[in-house]
N, C-alpha and C positions, 0 to 999 in steps of 0.2 A: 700929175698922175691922179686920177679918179680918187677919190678917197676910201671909197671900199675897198680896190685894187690894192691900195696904200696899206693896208688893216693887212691883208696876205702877203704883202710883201716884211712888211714889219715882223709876220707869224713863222714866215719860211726863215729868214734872216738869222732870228734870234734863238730857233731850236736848239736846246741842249744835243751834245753828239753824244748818248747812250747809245741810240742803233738809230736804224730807218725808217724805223715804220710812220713817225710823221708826214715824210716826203712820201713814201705810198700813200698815205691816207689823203693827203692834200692833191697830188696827182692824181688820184683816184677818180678824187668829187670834179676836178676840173676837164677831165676827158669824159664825166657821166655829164658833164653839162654842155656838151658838143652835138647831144641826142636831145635838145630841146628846140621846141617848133616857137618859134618866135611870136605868132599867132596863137597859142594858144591861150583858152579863156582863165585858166586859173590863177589865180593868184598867189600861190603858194607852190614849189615844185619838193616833190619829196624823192630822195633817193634811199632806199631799203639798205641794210647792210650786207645781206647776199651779197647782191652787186657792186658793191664797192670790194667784198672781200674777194670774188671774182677777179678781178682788175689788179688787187695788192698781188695775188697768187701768180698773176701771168706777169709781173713785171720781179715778184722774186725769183720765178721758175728761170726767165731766160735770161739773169743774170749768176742766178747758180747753174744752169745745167752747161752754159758754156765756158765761162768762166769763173766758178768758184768761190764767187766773191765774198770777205767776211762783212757782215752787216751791225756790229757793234764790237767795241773792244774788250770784250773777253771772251777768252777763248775756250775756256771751260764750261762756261752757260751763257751757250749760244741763245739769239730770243726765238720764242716759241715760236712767233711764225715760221725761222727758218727751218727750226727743226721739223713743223707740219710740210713745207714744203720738199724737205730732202728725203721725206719719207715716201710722198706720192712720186718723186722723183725716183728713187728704189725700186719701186714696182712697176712705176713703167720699162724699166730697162728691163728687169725681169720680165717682163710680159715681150717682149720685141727679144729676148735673147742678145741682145746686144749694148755697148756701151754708146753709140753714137747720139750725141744730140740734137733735139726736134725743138724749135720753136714754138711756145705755150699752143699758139694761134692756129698749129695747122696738126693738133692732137686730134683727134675722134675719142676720148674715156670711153662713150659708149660702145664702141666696136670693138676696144680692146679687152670686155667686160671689166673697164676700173670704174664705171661709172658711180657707182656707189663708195667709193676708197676718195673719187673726185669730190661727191656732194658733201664726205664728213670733214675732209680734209677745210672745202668750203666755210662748213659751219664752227669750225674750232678758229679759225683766222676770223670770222665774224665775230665771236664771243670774245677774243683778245681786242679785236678794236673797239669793242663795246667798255671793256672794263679798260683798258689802260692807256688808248688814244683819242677817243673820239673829244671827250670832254677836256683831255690837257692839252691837246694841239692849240683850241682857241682860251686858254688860261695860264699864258708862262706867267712864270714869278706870282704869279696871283694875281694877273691883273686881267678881266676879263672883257674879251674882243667878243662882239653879238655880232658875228659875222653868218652865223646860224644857229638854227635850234636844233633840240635832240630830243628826242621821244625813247630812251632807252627800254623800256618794255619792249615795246612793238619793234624796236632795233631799225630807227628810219630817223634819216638826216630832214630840216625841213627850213628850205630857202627861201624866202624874200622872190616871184618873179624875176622884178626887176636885179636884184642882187645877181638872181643865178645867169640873167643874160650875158650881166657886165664880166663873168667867168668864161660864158662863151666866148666872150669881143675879147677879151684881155687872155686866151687860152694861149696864143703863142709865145707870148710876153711873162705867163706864169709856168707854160711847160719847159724855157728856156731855165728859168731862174731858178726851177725846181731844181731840174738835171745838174744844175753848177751846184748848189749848197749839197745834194748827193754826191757829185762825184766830190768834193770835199770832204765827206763824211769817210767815202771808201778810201780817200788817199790815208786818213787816219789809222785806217784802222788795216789794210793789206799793205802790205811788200811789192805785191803786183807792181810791174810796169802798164803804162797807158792804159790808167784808169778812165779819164773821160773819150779814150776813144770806143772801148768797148761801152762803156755807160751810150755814147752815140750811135753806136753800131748796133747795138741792142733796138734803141727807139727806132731806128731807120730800116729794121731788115737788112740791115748790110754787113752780117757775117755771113763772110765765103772762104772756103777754103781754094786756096789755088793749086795749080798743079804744079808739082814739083819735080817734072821729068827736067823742066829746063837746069838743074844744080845737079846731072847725070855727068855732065862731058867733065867737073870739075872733083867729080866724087870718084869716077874712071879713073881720076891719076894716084890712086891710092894702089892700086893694080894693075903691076906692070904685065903679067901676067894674061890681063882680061880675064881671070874669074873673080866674080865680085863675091865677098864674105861678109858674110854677119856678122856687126860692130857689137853683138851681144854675145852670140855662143862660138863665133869666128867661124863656121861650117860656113862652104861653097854656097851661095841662094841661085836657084835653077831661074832665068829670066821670068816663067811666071809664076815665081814666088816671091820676085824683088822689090818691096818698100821700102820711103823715104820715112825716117821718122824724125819726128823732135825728141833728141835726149834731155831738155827743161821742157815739157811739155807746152804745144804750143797754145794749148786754155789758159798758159800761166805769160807765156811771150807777146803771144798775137801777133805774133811777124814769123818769117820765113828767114832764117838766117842761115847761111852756109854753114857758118862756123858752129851750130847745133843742130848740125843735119846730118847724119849716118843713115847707108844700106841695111836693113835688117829685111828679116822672115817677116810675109804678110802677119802671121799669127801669132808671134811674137811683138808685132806694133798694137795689133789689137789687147791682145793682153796686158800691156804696157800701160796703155790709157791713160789716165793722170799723172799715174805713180811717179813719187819723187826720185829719180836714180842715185846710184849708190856712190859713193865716193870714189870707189874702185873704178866706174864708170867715166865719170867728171875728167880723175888724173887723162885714162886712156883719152877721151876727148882733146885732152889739153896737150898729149903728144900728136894724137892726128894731127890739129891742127896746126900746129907748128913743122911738121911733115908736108903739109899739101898746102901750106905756104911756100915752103922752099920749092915744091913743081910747077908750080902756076907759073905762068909767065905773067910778069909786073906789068905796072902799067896798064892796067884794066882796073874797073869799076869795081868788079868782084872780089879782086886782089888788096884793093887798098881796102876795103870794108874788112877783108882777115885778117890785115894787118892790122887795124885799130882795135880789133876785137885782140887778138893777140898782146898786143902795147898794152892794153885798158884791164887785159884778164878776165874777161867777158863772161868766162864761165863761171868762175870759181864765184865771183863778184853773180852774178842772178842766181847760182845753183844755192852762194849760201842766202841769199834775199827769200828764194823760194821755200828754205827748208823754217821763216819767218827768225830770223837772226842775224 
């Protein structure tokens, strides 16, 4: 291994787990060094802290706004970025009227007039990495790595050319090894299931939600009837008003399970959002599905997946993970 490469690998490696903002900060400088012209004549490359705190902001946004993730272990004082970040995160739902989550990358602040709510939010995450990461990321235990400089006034990182290419050449090899010591950090500190799949999913663009008509023919047998009710206030739901919802929410799951899927009111899912449900909820859960086990017919994929959720207790067992206990 390169020997500088070796210097960030030793730095990521050996980070204390208070929170993340290391791994943002080091993820930051290695995806700003992917925007350098290999040709170019300078000898020195500088990156500003704007722009690194740009890059922290879109890599804490679309792991809070999709799933919630806690970023050091305590729970009572959370770190300041997150809380800059949950804040611009609040007023954008407010501005859309809605709770659905947008990917940092495909906001407009300016058209939804938060542009200025974006630029302060910007500059409060800069003055934190200014004071409390920029210079301890390359100084653990006091032992100090000149793997760059810092111009703290001016709030500007300053690289070696050569240095900052071997970031470029070594990017896939440092954004890999980043993402594992992070999702180590978030298995410490959340209850969450399939932490590095969302951590992956996040990097990849690859949160989707799927459709959920196909878990209709198995939810049907709850109503012999044919009028489907809502699992929340039990009223009749008129076909279009009928949604699929996750009672452990599925920002908290990331999977599509039968066995945490009820009919409710569209408006009633919406309002639902994250919210943890209530125990009184949970128990019902735990009768349905012990009910629409016994109608299914065995011997299907879908049948034995209820069964081991049922065996395993599947609810009770994530509902109390989710309530962090």
């Amino acid at each position: 291994m390169d020997s500088y490469i070796k210097q960030w690998h030793d730095l990521i490696l050996n980070c204390n787990f208070d929170n993340t903002y290391k791994m943002a900060w080091s993820k930051a400088l290695v995806e700003l060094s992917l925007n350098i012209n290999e040709d170019t004549e300078k000898e020195t490359i500088a990156f500003d802290f704007g722009e690194i705190a740009k890059l922290c902001l879109k890599y804490y946004w679309n792991q809070t706004i999709y799933f919630d993730l806690i970023q050091s272990p305590s729970f009572k004082k959370p770190p300041e970025v997150m809380t800059f970040t949950k804040e611009l995160i609040k007023e954008f739902f407010q501005k859309k009227g809605k709770v659905q989550p947008v990917r940092f990358e495909r906001i407009d602040f300016h058209s939804l007039k938060l542009e200025e709510q974006y630029k302060e939010t910007v500059k409060k995450i800069a003055n934190t990495l200014r004071q409390d990461v920029c210079w301890r990321f390359k100084n653990p235990n006091g032992i100090a790595y000149e793997i760059y400089d810092l111009n703290s006034n001016r709030r500007i990182v300053h690289f070696n050319k050569q240095d900052a290419l071997k970031l470029k050449e070594h990017s896939d090899f440092l954004f890999t090894f980043i993402n594992y010591r992070w999702t180590q950090m978030l298995e410490g500190f959340n209850y969450s299931p399939r932490i590095s799949r969302k951590v992956r999913a996040i990097d990849e663009d690859n949160i989707k939600r799927s459709s959920l008509k196909k878990f209709h023919t198995h939810l049907d047998l709850m109503f012999e009837d044919g009028q489907r009710k809502c699992f929340y206030c039990n009223e009749v739901i008129d076909d279009t008003d009928l949604s699929v919802d996750h009672v452990i929410p599925w920002s908290y799951m990331f999977s599509d399970d039968l066995w945490n899927l009820v009919y409710c009111h569209k408006e009633e899912n919406s309002q639902k959002s994250n919210r943890l449900p209530s125990e009184e909820d949970i128990i019902r859960l735990e009768n349905r599905n012990i009910l629409l086990l016994d109608r299914m017919e065995p011997k299907s994929c879908d049948y034995d997946q209820l069964q081991i959720a049922v065996e395993k207790d599947y609810v009770k067992k994530f509902w109390t993970s989710f309530k962090g206990g």
